[in-house]
Predicted model as a PDB file, atoms N, CA, C, CB and O in Angstrom, pLDDT in the B-factor column:
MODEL        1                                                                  
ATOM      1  N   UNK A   1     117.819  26.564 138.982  1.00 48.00           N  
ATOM      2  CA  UNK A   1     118.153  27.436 140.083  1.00 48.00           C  
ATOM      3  C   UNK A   1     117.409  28.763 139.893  1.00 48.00           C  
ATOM      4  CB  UNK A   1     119.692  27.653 140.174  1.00 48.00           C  
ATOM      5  O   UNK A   1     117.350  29.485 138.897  1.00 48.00           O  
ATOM      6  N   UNK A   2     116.876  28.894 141.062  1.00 53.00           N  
ATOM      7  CA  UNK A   2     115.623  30.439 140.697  1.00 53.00           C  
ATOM      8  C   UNK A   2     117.003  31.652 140.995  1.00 53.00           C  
ATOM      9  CB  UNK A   2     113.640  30.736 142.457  1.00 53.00           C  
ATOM     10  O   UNK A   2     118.080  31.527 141.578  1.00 53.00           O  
ATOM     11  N   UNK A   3     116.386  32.750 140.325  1.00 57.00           N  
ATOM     12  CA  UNK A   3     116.977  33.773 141.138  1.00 57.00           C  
ATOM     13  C   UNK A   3     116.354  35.163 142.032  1.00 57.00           C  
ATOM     14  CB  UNK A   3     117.774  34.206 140.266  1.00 57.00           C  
ATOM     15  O   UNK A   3     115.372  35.878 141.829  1.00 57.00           O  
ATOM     16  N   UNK A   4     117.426  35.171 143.112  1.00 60.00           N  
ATOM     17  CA  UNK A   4     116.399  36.002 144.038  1.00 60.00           C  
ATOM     18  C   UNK A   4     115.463  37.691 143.521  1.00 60.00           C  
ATOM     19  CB  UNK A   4     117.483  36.376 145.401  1.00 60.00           C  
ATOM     20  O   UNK A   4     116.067  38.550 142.878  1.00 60.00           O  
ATOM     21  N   UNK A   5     114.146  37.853 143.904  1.00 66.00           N  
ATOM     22  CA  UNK A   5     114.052  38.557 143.456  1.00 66.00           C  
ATOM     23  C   UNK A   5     114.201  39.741 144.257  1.00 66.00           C  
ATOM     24  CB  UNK A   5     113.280  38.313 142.895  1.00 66.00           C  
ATOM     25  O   UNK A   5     114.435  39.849 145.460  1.00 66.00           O  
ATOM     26  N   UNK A   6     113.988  40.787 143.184  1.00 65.00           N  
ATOM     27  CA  UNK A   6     114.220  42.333 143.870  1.00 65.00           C  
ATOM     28  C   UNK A   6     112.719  42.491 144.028  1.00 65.00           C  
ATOM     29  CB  UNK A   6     115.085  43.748 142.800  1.00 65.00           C  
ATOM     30  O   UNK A   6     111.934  42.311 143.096  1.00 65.00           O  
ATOM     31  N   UNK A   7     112.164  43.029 145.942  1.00 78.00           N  
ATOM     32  CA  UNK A   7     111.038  43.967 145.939  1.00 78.00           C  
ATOM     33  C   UNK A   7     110.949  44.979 145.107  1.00 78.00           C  
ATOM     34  CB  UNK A   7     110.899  44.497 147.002  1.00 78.00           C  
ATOM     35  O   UNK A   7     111.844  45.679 144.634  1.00 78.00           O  
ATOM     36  N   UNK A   8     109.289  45.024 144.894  1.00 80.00           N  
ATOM     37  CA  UNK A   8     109.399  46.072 144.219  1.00 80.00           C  
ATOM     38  C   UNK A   8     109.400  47.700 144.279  1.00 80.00           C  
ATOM     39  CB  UNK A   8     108.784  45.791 143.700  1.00 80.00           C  
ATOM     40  O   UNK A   8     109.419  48.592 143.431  1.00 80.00           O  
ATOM     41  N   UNK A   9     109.354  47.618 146.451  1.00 84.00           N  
ATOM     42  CA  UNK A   9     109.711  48.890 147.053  1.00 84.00           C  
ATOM     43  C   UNK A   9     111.030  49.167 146.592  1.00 84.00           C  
ATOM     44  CB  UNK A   9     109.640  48.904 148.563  1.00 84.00           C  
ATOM     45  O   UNK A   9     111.363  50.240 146.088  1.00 84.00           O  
ATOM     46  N   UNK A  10     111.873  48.060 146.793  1.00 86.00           N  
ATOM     47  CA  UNK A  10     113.595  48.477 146.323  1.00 86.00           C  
ATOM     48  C   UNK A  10     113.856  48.948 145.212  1.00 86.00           C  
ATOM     49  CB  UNK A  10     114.573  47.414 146.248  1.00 86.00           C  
ATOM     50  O   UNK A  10     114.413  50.026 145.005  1.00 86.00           O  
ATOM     51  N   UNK A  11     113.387  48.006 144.235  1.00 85.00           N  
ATOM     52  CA  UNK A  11     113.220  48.896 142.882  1.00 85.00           C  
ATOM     53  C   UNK A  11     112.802  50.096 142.402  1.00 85.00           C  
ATOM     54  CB  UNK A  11     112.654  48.471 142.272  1.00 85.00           C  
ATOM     55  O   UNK A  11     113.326  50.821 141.557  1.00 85.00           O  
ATOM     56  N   UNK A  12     111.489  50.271 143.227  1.00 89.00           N  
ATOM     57  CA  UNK A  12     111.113  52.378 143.439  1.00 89.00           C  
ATOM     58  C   UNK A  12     111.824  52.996 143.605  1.00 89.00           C  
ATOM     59  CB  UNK A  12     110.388  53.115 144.479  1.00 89.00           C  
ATOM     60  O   UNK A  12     112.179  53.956 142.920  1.00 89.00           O  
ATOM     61  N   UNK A  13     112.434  52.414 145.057  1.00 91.00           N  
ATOM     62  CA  UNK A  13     113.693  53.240 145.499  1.00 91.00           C  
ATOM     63  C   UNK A  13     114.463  53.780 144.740  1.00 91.00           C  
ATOM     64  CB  UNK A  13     114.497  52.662 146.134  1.00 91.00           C  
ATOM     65  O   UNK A  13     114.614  54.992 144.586  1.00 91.00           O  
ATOM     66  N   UNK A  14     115.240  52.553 143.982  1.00 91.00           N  
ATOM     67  CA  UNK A  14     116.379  52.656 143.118  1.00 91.00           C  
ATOM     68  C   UNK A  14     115.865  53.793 142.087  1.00 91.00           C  
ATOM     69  CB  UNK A  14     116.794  51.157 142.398  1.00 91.00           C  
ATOM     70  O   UNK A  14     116.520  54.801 141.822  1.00 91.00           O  
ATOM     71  N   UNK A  15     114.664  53.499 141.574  1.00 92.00           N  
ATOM     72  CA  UNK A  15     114.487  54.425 140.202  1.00 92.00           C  
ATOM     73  C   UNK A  15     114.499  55.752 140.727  1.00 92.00           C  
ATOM     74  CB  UNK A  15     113.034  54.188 139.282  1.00 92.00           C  
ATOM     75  O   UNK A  15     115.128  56.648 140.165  1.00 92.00           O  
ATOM     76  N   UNK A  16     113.813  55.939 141.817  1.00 94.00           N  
ATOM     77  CA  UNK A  16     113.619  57.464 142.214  1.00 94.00           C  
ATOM     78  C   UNK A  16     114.581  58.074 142.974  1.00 94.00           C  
ATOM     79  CB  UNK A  16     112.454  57.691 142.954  1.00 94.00           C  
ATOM     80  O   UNK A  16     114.589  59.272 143.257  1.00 94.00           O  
ATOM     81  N   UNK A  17     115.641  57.009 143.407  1.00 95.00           N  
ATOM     82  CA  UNK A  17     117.093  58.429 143.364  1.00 95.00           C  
ATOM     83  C   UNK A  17     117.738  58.335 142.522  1.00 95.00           C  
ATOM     84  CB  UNK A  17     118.267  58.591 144.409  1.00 95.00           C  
ATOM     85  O   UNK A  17     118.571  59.239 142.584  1.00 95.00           O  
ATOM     86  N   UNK A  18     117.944  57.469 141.318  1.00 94.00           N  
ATOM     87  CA  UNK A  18     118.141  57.797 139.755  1.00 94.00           C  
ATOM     88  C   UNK A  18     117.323  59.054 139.128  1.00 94.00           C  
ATOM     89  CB  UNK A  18     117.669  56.485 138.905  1.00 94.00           C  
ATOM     90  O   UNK A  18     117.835  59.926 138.427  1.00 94.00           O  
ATOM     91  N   UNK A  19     116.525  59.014 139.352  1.00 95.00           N  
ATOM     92  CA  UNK A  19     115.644  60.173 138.452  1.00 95.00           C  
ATOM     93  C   UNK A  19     115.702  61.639 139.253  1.00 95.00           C  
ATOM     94  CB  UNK A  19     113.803  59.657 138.299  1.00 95.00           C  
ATOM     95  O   UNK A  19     115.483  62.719 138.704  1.00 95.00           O  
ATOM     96  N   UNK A  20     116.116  61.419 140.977  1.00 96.00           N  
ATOM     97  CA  UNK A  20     116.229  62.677 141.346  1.00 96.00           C  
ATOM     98  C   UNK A  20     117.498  62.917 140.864  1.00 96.00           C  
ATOM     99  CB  UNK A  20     116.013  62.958 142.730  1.00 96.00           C  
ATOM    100  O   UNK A  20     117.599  63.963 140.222  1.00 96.00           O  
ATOM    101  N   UNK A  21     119.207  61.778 141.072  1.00 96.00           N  
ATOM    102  CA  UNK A  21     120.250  62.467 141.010  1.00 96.00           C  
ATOM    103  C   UNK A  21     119.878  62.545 139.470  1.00 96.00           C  
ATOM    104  CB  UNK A  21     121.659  61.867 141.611  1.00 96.00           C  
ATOM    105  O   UNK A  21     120.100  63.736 139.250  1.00 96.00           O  
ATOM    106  N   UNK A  22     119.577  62.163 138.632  1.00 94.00           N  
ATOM    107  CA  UNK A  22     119.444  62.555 137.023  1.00 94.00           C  
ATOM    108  C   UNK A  22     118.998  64.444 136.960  1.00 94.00           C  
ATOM    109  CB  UNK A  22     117.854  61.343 136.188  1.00 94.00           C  
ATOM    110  O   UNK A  22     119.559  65.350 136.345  1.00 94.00           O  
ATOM    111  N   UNK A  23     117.908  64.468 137.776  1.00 95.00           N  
ATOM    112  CA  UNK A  23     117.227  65.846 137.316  1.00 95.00           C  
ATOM    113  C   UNK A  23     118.180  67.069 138.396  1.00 95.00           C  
ATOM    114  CB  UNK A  23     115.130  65.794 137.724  1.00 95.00           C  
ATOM    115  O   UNK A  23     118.053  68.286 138.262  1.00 95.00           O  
ATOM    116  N   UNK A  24     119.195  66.347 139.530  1.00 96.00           N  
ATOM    117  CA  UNK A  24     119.809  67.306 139.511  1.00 96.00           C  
ATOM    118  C   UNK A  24     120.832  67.713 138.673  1.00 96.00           C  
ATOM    119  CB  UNK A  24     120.069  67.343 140.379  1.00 96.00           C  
ATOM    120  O   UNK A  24     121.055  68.893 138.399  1.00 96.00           O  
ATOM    121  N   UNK A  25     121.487  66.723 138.241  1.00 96.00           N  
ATOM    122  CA  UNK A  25     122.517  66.870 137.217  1.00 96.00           C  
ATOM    123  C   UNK A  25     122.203  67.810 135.898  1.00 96.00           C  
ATOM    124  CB  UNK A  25     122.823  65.467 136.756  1.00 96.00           C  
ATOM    125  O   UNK A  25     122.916  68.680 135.397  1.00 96.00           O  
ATOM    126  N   UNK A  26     121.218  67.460 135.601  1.00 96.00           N  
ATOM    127  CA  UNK A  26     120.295  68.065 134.389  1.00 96.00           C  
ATOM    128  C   UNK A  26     120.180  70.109 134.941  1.00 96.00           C  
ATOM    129  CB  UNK A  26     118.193  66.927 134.460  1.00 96.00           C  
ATOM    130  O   UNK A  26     120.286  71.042 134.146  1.00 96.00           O  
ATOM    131  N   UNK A  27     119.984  70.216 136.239  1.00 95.00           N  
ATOM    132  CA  UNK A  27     119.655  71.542 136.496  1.00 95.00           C  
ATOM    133  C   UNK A  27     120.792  71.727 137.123  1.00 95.00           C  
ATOM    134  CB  UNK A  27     118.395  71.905 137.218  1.00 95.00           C  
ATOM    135  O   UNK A  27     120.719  72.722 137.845  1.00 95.00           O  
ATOM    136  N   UNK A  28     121.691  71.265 137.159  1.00 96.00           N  
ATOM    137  CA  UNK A  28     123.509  71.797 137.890  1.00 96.00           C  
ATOM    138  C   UNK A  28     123.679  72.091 136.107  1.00 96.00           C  
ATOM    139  CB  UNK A  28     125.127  69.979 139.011  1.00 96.00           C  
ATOM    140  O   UNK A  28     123.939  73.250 135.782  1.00 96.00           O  
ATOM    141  N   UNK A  29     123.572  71.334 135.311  1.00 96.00           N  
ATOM    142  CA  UNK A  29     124.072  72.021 133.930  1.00 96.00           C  
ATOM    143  C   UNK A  29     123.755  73.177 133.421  1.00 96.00           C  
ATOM    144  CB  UNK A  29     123.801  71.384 132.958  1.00 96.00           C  
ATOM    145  O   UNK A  29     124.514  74.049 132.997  1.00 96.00           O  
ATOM    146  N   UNK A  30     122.135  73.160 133.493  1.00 96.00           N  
ATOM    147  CA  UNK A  30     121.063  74.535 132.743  1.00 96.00           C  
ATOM    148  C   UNK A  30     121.354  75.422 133.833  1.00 96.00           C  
ATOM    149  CB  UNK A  30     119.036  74.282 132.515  1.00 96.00           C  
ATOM    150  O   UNK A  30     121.007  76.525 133.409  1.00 96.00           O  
ATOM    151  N   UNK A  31     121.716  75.537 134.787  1.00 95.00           N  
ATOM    152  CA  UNK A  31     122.738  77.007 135.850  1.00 95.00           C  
ATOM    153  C   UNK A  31     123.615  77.273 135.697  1.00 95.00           C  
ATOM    154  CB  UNK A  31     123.141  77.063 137.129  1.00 95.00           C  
ATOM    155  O   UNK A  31     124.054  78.413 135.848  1.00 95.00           O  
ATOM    156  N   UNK A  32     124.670  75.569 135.054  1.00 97.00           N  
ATOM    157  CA  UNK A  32     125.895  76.565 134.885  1.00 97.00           C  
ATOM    158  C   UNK A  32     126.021  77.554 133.063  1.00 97.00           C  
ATOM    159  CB  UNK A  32     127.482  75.310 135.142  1.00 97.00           C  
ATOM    160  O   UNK A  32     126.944  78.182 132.545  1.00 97.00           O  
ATOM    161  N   UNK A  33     124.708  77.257 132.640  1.00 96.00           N  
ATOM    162  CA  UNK A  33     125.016  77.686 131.174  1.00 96.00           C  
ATOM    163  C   UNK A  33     124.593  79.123 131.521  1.00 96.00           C  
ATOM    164  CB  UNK A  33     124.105  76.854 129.789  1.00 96.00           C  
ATOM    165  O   UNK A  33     124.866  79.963 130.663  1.00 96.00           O  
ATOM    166  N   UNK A  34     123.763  79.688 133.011  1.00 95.00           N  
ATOM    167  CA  UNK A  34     123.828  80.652 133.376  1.00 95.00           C  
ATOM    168  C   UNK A  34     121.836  80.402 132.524  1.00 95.00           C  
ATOM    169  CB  UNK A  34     125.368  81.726 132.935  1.00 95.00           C  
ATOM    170  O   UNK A  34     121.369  81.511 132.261  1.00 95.00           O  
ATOM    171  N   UNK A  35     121.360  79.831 132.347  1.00 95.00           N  
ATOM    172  CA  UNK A  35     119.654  79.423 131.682  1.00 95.00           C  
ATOM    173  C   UNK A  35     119.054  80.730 132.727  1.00 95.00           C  
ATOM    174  CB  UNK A  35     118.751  77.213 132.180  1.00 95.00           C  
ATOM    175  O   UNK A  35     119.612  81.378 133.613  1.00 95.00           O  
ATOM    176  N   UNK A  36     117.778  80.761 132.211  1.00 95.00           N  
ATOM    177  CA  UNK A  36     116.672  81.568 133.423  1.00 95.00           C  
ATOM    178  C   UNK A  36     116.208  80.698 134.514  1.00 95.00           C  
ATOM    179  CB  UNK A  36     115.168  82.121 132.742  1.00 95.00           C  
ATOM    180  O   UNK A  36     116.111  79.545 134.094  1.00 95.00           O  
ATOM    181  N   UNK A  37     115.848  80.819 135.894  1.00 94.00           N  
ATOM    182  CA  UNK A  37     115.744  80.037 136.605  1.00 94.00           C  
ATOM    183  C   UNK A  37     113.813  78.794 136.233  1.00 94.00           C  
ATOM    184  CB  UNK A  37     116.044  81.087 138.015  1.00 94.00           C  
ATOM    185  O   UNK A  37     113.284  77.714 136.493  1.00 94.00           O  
ATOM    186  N   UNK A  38     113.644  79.898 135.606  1.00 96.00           N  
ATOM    187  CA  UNK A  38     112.419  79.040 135.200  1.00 96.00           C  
ATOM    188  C   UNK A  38     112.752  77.658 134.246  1.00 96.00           C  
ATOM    189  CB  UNK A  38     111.392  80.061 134.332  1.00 96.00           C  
ATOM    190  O   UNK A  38     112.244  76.573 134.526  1.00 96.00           O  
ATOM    191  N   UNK A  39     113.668  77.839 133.087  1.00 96.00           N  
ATOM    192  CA  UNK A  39     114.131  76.621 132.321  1.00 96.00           C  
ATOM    193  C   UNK A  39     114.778  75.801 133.018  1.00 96.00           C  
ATOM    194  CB  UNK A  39     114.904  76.848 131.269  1.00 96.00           C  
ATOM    195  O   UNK A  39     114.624  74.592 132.851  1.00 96.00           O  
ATOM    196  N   UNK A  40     115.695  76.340 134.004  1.00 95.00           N  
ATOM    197  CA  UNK A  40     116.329  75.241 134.946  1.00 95.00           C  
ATOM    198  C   UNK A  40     115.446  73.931 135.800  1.00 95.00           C  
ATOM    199  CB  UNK A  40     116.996  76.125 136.070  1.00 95.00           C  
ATOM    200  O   UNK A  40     115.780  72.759 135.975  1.00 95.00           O  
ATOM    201  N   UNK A  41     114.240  74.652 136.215  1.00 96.00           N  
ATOM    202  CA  UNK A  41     113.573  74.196 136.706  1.00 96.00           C  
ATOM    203  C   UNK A  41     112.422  73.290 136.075  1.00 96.00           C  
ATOM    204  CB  UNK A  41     113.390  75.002 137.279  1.00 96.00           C  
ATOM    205  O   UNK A  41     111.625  72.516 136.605  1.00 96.00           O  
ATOM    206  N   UNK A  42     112.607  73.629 134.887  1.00 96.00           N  
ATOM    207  CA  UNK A  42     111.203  72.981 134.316  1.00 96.00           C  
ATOM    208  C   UNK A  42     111.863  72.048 133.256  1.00 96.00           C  
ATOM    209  CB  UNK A  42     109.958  74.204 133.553  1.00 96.00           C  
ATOM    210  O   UNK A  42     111.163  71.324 132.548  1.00 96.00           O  
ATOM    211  N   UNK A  43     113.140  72.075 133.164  1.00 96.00           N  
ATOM    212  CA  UNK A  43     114.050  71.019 132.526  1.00 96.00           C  
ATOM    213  C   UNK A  43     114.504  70.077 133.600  1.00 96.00           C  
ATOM    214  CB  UNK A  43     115.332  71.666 131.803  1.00 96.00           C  
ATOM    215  O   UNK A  43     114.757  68.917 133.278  1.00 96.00           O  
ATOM    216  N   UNK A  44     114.611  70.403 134.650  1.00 95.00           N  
ATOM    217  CA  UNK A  44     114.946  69.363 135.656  1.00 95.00           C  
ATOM    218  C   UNK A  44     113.600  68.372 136.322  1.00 95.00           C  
ATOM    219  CB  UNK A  44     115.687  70.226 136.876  1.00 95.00           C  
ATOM    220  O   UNK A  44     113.665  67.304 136.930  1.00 95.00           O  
ATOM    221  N   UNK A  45     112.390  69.207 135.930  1.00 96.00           N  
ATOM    222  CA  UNK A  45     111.631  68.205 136.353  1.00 96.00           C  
ATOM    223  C   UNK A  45     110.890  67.618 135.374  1.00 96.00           C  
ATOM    224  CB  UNK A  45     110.885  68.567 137.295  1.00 96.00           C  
ATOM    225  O   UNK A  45     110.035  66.758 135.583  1.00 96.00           O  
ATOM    226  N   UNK A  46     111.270  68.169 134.048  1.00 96.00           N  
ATOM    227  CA  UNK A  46     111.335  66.931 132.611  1.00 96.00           C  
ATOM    228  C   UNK A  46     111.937  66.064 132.947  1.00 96.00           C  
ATOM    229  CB  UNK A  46     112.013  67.213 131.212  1.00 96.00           C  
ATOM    230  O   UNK A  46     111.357  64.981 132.873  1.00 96.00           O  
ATOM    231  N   UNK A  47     113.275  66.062 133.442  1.00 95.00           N  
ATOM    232  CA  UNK A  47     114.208  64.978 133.174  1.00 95.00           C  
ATOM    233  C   UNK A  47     114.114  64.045 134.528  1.00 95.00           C  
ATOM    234  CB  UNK A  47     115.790  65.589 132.856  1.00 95.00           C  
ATOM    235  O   UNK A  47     114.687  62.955 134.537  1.00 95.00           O  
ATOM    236  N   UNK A  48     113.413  64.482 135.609  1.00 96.00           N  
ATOM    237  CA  UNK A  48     112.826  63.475 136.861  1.00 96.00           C  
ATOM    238  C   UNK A  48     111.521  62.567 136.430  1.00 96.00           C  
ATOM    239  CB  UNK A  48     112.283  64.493 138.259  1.00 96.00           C  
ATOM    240  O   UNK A  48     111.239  61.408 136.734  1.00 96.00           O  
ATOM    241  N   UNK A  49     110.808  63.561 135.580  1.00 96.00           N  
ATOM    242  CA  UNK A  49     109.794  62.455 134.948  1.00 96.00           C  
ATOM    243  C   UNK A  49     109.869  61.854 133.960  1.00 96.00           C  
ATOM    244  CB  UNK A  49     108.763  62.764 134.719  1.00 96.00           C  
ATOM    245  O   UNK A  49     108.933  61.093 133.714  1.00 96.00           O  
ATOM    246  N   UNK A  50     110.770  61.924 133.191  1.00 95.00           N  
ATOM    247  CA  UNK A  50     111.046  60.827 131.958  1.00 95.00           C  
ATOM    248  C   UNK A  50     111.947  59.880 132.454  1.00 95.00           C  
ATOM    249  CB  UNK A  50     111.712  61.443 130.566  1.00 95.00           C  
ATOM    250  O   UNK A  50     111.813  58.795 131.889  1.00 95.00           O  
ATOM    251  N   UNK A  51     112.781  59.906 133.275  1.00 94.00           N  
ATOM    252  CA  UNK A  51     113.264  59.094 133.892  1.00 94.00           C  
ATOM    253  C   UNK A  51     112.845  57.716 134.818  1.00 94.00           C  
ATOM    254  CB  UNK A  51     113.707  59.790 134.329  1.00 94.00           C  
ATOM    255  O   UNK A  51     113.145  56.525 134.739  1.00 94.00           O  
ATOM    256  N   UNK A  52     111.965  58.546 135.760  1.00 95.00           N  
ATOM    257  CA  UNK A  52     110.948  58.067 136.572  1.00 95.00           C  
ATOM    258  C   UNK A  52     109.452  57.151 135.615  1.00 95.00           C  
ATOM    259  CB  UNK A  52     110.478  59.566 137.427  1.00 95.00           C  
ATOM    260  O   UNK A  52     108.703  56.232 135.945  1.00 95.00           O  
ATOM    261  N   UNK A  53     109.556  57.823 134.613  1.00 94.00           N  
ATOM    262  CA  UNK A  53     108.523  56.773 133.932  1.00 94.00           C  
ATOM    263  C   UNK A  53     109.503  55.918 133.101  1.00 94.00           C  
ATOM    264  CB  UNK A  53     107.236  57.528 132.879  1.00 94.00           C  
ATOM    265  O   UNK A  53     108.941  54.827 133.009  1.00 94.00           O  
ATOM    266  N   UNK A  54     110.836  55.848 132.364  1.00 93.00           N  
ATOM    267  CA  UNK A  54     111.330  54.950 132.091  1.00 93.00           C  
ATOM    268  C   UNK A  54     111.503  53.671 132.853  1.00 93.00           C  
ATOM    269  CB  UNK A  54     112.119  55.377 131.802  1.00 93.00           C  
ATOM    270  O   UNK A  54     111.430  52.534 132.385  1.00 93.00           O  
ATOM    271  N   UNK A  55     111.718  53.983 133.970  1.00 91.00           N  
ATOM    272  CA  UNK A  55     112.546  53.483 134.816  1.00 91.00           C  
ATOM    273  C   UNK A  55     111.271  52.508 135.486  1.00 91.00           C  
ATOM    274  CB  UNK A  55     113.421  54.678 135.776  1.00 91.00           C  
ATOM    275  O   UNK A  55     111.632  51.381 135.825  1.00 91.00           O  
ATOM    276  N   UNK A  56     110.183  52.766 135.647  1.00 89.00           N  
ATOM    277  CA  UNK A  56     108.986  52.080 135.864  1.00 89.00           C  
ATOM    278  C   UNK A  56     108.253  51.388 134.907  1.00 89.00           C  
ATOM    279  CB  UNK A  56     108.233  52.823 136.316  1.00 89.00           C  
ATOM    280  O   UNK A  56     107.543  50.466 135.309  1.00 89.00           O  
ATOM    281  N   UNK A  57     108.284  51.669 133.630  1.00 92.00           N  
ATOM    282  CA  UNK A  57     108.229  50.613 132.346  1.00 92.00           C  
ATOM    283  C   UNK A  57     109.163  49.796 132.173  1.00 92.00           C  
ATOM    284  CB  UNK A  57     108.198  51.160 131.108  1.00 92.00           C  
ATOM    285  O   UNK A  57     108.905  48.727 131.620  1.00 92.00           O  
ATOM    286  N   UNK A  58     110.445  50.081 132.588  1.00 88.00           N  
ATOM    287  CA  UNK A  58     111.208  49.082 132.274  1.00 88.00           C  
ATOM    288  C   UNK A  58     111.184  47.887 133.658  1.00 88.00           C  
ATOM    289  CB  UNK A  58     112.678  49.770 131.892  1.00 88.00           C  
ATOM    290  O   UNK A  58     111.715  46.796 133.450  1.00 88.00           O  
ATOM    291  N   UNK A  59     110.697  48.103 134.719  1.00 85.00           N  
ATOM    292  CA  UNK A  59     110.516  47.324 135.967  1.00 85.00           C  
ATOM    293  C   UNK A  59     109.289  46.167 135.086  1.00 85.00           C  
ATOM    294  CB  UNK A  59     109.834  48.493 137.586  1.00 85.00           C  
ATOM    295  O   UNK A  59     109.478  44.959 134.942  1.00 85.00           O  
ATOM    296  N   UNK A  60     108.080  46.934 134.602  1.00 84.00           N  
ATOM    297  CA  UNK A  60     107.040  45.951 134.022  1.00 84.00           C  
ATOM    298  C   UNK A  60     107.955  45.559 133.301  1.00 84.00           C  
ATOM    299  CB  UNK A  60     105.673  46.350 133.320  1.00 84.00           C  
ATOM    300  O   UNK A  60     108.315  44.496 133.806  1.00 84.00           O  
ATOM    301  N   UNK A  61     108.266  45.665 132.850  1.00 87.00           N  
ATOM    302  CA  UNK A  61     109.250  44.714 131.479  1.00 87.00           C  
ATOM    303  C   UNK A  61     110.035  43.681 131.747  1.00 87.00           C  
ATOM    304  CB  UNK A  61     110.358  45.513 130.712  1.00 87.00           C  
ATOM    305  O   UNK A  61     109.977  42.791 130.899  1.00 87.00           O  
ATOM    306  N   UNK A  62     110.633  43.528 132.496  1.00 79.00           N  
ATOM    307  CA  UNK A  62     111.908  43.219 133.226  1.00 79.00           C  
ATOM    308  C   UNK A  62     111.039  41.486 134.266  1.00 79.00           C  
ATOM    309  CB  UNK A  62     112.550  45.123 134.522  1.00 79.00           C  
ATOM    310  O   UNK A  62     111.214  40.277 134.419  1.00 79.00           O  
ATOM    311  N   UNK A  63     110.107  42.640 134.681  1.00 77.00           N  
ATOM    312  CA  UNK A  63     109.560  41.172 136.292  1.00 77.00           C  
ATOM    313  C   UNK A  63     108.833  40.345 135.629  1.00 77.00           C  
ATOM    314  CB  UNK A  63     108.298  41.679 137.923  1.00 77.00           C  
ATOM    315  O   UNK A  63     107.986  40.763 134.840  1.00 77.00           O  
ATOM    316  N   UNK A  64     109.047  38.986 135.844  1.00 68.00           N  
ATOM    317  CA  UNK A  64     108.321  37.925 135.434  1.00 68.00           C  
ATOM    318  C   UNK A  64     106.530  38.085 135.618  1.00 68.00           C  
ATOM    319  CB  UNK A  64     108.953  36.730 136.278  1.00 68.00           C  
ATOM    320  O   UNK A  64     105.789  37.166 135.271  1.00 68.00           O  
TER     321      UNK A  64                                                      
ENDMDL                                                                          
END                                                                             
C-alpha cells in the first residue's frame, strides 16, 4: 500500500510559517527581556533562517 504524498509546495508552506511563527516567538522574547531593537531583530531572523534551512534539509531527507 503506497502512501499519499505531500507536494512539495505544501511542504514550503508548512516550513515557512514554522520558521516565521518560530522567529516571531524568538523576537516576542528578546522585547520582552527589554534587548536593543537591533538584537531583536537580527535574532529573529537567525532563528527564521535556521529554521527554514532545517526544515528544507530535512524535506531532502525525508522524500523518497
Amino acid at each position: 500500500m503506497s502512501t499519499p504524498q505531500v507536494h512539495r509546495g505544501t511542504w514550503l508552506a508548512i516550513v515557512l510559517l514554522g520558521a516565521v511563527l518560530g522567529a516571531v516567538v524568538i523576537g516576542a522574547v528578546f522585547y520582552l527581556l527589554n534587548a536593543s531593537p537591533l538584537v531583536t531583530l537580527v535574532t529573529a531572523g537567525a532563528a527564521f533562517t535556521a529554521v527554514t534551512g532545517l526544515g528544507l534539509k530535512m524535506y531532502e531527507f525525508l522524500s523518497p
